[in-house]
N, C-alpha and C positions, 0 to 999 in steps of 0.2 A: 337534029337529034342531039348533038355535041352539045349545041347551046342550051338546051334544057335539060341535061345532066347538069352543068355546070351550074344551073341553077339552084337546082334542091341543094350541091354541097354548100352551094354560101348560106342559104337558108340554116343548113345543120349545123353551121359553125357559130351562129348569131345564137341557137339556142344551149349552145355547148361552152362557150363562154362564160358566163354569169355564173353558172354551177362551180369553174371552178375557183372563181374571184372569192366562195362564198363561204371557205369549206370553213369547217371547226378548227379553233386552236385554243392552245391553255394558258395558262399563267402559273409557277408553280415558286416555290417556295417555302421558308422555315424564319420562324420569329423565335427569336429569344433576349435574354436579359442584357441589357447594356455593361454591365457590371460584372454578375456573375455567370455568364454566359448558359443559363438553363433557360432549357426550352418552357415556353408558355402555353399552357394550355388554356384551350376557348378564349382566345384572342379573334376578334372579329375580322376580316380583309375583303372592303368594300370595294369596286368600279367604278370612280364618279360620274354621277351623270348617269347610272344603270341601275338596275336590280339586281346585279350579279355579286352576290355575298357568299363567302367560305369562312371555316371555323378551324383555326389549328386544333390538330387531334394531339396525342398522348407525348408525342416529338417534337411537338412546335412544328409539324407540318400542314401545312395549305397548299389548294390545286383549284385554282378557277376556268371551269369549261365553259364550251361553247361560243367565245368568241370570236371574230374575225382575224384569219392569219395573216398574218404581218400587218398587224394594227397595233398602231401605241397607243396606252390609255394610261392614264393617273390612279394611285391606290391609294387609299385610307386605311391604317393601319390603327384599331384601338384595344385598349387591355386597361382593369381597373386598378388604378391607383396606379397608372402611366400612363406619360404623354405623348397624346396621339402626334402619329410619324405619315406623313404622306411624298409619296415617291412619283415621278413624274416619268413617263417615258417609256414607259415600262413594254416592251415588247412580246405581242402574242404570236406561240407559234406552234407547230404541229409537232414539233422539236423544242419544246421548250426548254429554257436555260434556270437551274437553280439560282436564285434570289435571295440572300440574306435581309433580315431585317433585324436591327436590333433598336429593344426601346428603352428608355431610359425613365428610371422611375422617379414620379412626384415629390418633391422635396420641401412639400409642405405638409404643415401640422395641423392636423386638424382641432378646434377648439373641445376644449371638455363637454361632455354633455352630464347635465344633473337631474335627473328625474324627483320627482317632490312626490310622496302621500304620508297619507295618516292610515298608520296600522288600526285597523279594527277589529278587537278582541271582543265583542258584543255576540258573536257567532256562536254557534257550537263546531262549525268548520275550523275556523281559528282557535279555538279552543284545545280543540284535538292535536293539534298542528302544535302548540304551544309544550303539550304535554309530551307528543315525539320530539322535539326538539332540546327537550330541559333535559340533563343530567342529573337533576334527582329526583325522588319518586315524589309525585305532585297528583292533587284529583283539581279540575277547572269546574266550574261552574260560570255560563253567562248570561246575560240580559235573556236573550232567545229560549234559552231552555227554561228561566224564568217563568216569562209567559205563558208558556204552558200549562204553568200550576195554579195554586189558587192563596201561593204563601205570600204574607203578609210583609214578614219583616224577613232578616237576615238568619237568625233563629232557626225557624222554618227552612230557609231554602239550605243552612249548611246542615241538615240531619238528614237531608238524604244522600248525603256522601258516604261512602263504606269507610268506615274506621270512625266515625266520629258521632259519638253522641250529645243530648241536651240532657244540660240536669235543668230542672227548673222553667223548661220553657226558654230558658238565657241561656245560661253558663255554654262553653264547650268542653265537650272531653275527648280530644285525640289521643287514640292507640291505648284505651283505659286510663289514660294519664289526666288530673286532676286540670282546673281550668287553669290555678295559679302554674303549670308546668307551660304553656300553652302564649306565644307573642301574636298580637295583634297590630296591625299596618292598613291606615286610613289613609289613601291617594302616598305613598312612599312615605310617611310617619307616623310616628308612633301614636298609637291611641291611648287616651288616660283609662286609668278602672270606672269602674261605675258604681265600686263599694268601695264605702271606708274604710274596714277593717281587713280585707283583704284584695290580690291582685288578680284582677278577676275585669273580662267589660264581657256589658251585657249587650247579647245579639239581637235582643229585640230592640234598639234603640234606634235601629238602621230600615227603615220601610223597605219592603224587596225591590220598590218599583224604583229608588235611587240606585239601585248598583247597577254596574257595566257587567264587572264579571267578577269573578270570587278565586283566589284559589290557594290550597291547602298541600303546602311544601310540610315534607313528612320526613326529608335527611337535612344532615346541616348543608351549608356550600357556602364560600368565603363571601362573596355576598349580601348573606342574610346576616342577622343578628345572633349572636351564640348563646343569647340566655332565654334560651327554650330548648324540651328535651320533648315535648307531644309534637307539637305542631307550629308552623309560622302560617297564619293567617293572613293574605293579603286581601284588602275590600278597595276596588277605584270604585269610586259613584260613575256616572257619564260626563262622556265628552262634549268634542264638537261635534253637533248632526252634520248628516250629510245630506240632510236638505232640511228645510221649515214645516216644523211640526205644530199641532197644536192639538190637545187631546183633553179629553173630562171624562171621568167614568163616575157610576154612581152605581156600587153595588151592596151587596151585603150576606149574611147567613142566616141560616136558622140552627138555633141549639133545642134540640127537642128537652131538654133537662130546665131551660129557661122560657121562653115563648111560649106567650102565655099562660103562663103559671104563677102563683105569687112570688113575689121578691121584695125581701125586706131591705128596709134600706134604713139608715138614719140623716138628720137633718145634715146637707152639704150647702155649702157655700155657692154666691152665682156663679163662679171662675170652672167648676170641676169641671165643664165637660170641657174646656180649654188642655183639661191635665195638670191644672195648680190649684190651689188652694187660696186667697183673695185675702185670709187674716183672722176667718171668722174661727178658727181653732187653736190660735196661736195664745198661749201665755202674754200679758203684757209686761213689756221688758225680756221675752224671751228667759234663758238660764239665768239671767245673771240679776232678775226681779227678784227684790225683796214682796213676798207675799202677805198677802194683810192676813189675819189670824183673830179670830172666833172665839170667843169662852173659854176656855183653861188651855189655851195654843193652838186648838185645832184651825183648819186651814179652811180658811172663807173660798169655797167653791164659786160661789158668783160674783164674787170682788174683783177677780184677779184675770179677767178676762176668758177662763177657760171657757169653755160651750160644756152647758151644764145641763144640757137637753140629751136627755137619756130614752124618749119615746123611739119609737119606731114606725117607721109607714110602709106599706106595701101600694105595689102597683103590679100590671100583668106588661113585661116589652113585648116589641112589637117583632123585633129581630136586633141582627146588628146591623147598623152602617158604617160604609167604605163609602169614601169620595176621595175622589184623586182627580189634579190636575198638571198636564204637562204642557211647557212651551219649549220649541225647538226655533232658532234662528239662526241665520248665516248671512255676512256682508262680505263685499267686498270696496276694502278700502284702497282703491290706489290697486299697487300690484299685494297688498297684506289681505289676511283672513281675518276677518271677527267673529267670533261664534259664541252663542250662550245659547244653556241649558238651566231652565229653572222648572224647581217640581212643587206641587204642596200635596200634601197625603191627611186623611185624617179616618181613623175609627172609632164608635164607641160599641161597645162590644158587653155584654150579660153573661155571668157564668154564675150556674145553681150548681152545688154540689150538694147534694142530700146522703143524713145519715152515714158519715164517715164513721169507722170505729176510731175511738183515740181512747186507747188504753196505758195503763202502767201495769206491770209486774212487778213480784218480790220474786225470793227463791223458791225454785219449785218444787210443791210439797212430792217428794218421793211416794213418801208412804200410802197416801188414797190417791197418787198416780194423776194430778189435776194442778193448774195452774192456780196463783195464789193474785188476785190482784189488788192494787193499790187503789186503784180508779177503773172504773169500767162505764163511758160513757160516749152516745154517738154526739156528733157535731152534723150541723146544717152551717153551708158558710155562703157568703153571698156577695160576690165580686161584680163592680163596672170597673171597666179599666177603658182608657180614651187614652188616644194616640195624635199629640200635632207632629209632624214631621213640615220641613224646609230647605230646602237646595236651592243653590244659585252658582253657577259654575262659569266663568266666563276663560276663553281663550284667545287668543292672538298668534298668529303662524304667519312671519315675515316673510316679504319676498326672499323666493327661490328655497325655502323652508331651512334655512340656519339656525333662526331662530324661534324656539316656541315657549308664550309665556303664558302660564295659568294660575286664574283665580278661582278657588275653591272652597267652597261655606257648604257646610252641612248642619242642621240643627233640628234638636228634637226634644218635645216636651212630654214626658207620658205619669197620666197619674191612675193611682189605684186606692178604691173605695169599697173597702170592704166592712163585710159584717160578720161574726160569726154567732153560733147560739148552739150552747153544749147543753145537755142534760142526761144525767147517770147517777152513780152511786158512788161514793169513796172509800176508803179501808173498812170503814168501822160500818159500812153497809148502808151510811147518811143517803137521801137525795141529796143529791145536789143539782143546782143549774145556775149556769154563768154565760158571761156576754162578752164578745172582745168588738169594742169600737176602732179600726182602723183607717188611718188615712196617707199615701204615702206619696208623693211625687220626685220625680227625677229627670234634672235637666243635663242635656249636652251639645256640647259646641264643637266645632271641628275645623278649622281655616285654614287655607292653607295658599304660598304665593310661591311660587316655583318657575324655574326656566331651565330650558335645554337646548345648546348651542352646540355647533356642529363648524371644526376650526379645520380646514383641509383635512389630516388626519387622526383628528385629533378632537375630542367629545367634553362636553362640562356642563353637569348636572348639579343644580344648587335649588335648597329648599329654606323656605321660613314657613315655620307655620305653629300654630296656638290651639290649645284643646282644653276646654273648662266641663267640668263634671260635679254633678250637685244633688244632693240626696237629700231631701227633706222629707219629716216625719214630723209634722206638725200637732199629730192628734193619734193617741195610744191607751186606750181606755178601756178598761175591765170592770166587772162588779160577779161577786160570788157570790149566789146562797146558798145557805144551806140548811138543811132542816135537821137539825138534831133530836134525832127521838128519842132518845134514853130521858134528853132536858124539856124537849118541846120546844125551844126554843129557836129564834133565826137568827144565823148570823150573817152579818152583811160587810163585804171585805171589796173595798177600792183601789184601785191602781193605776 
C-alpha cells in the first residue's frame, strides 16, 4: 500500500513541474531622446524572433507581457526620424527591472522635394478662388462659363459682367466711365486701339472661343498699370491642354428681321466674305492720286478707278454661319513639355434693320406746343459683317518646371458691308431720298514671346511682344435726291 502512495506523488510532481517553468513575466521600460532627454511617444518595442510588440504611451513608457520568466531575449527599439537601437540580453521577469532606452536622432538631411503643375484658370472653380484671393475688387470670367452661352466674340461675353456695359456692340464702359477711361492687356501686354482717332480696342475682334479667361480689375494695385480710372481689362487666350484635343463645330442663327427676307446689297468684291476688300473700291494711287478731270474740271468717275456701280441687288439669306475649329496637343520631349493650342473661327452673319427714325430738330416752337423739324425721315440699313479669327499658341515647360516659355499669335480679320436707304422730308417739306454705300474692314495682330523662371527664391518674368491694328475704309459713297416742288426740279448731290 506504501508503495502505491508513493506512486501517485511522483506522478503529481511530473505534472506540477512544467506549470511552473512556464509562468508569465514582463519586460518593462521607458525610451527617450538621446540629447534632450524627453520622453517619445509611439516608439515601437519589438521581441526578435516573436510577435510580441508594445507602444511607448504619453511618458515614453513600455511593458511587454506574457513572456517566459527568466528568459533573455533581444529588443528592437524604433521611432521616426531615429535610429533604431537594439538591446541584447535583456531579462524577463515576474519582478521586472526598469530599462532605460535612449535614441539618438538621424543626422541626415533630407533632399528637397519640388512639386511641378500648371495652374488652370479655365474653371469657374478657379476663377472663384482667383477673385477670394485678389485684394481688389475684380469680376472673372472663364473658358467654362463661356461655353455655356452662345457669345461669339469677347463683346459679348464681357457685358454680362455687373458694372460694365457695350456701346456699339465693341466699345467697353466700366462703372459708367467712357472706353477711352478703360486699359486693356492681351496675354500680360498691352493692346493697341482699334480706332484712329481715339483710344479705345474693339471687343469684338477677340472670338469667345480664343479666351482662357477674362477678368475685369475695378481698384488700382501697384501691379496693374495707373492710366485707367474704369477698368483694367485682362484677356489670356489658351494654354497648354491637358491632354489632345481636336474639335469642329458648324453652327449658326436665325435673325427673324433678316431670313428670308429681302436684303439689298451692292456690287462687293470676291475677297468680302474673307473680311477685306481685294482693290475693287480702291481709288488708283489711293490719297495721294492725281485724278483725271472731265469738261470744265469735274471729276472723271470711271477714270480713276472708283467702283461707279451704283445698282443694287437683293437676295433672301439663309441664316448665319459659325464654323470653328480647334486642335489641342501635348509632347513629351526628354523630361520638357511641348504643348500647342491652335483655333480658327469664322462667321458671316445678315442684319436687317427696317424703318429706323433719323430725324433733326430746330427750336422748339413754344407757342403751337409741337416740335419743329429739319429732316424727318426713316432709314432701312442693311449689314453683312464676317469674321476670320486665328490663334496659334505654343508652349514649352522645362524639366522640373523652372522654366516656362510661350509663344503667342492671335489674329483677326473682320469686315462690314453695309447698305443704308433713307427716304423723308427736309425743312422746307422736299422729298427727299438718299443712299450711303459702305464698306469697312479691320485688321489685328497680337504676338507675343514671354518666359517665366523660378531661381530658388527668387522669380523673373520677361516679355516681348508686337500688336498691329488697321482700319480701312476703302469705299464711302452717298447720293441725295431731292425733289424740289416750289421748282420741280432734281437735285442730285455726291459724296
Amino acid at each position: 500500500m506504501d508503495r502505491k502512495v508513493k506512486k501517485v506523488l511522483t506522478t503529481t510532481m511530473m505534472m506540477v513541474v512544467p506549470v511552473i517553468g512556464t509562468m508569465a513575466a514582463d519586460i518593462i521600460g521607458k525610451v527617450t531622446d538621446a540629447k534632450s532627454k524627453e520622453a517619445l511617444i509611439g516608439a515601437t518595442v519589438q521581441v526578435d524572433g516573436t510577435d510580441f510588440i508594445a507602444a511607448t504611451d504619453i511618458d515614453g513608457n513600455f511593458k511587454l507581457t506574457g513572456l517566459d520568466s527568466n528568459a533573455k531575449y533581444s529588443l528592437t527599439i524604433k521611432y521616426v526620424a531615429y535610429e533604431n537601437k537594439k538591446i541584447d540580453g535583456v531579462l524577463a521577469s515576474d519582478q521586472p527591472q526598469m530599462i532605460s532606452v535612449a535614441l539618438t536622432p538621424e543626422e541626415q538631411t533630407l533632399g528637397e522635394v519640388t512639386v511641378t503643375g500648371i495652374a488652370r484658370r479655365n474653371t469657374e472653380t478657379a476663377m472663384v478662388q482667383v477673385a477670394k484671393n485678389s485684394p481688389v475688387i475684380v469680376n472673372n470670367v472663364s473658358a467654362q462659363e463661356i461655353g455655356k452661352t452662345q457669345d461669339t466674340n469677347a463683346g459679348e461675353v464681357i457685358r454680362r459682367v455687373p458694372g460694365v456695359s457695350l456701346i456699339d456692340d465693341k466699345f467697353v464702359m466700366v462703372r459708367g466711365l467712357s472706353q477711352r477711361y478703360n486699359n486693356v492687356w492681351i496675354n500680360g501686354g498691352a493692346a493697341p486701339s482699334s480706332e484712329a482717332d481715339s483710344r479705345a480696342f474693339s471687343f469684338d475682334l477677340i472670338p469667345s472661343a480664343q479666351i482662357d479667361n477674362m477678368q475685369i480689375v475695378k481698384t488700382p494695385s501697384p501691379e496693374y498699370p495707373a492710366d485707367y480710372t474704369g477698368g483694367f481689362i485682362v484677356v489670356n487666350t489658351k494654354d497648354i491642354p491637358a491632354e489632345s484635343i481636336t474639335q469642329v463645330q458648324v453652327g449658326g442663327n436665325w435673325n427673324t428681321n433678316s431670313v428670308f427676307r429681302n436684303f439689298t446689297h451692292a456690287k462687293g468684291s470676291a475677297t468680302d466674305f474673307l473680311g477685306f476688300d481685294n482693290g475693287m473700291r480702291s481709288l488708283n494711287g489711293g490719297f495721294n492720286a492725281s485724278l483725271r478731270t472731265i469738261g470744265n474740271g469735274g471729276t472723271d468717275l470711271t477714270g480713276n478707278g472708283l467702283n461707279n456701280d451704283w445698282t443694287t441687288k437683293s437676295m433672301k439669306p439663309f441664316g448665319d454661319l459659325k464654323l470653328s475649329a480647334n486642335i489641342g496637343r501635348r509632347w513629351e520631349l526628354g523630361r520638357n513639355q511641348l504643348g500647342m493650342i491652335a483655333a480658327l473661327n469664322y462667321t458671316n452673319e445678315y442684319r436687317t434693320f427696317d424703318n429706323m427714325q433719323n430725324n433733326q430738330f430746330g427750336v422748339f416752337d413754344e407757342r403751337n406746343d409741337r416740335s419743329i423739324y429739319l429732316s424727318n425721315s426713316l432709314d432701312n440699313q442693311y449689314n453683312n459683317n464676317t469674321r476670320l479669327g486665328a490663334m496659334l499658341n505654343l508652349t514649352l515647360l522645362t524639366a522640373g518646371g523652372n522654366s516656362k516659355f510661350q509663344m503667342k499669335n492671335i489674329f483677326n480679320q473682320l469686315g462690314n458691308d453695309r447698305y443704308t436707304f433713307r427716304q423723308g422730308v427736309d425743312e422746307q417739306n422736299n422729298d427727299t431720298r438718299s443712299a450711303e454705300y459702305y464698306y469697312r474692314s479691320r485688321t489685328t495682330y497680337n504676338g507675343q514671346f514671354t518666359g517665366k523662371h523660378t531661381m530658388n527664391d527668387d522669380e523673373l518674368d520677361w516679355s516681348l511682344s508686337y500688336s498691329y491694328a488697321n482700319r480701312n475704309v476703302p469705299d464711302r459713297r452717298r447720293y441725295l435726291q431731292n425733289d424740289a416742288l416750289e421748282t420741280g426740279t432734281i437735285q442730285l448731290t455726291t459724296g
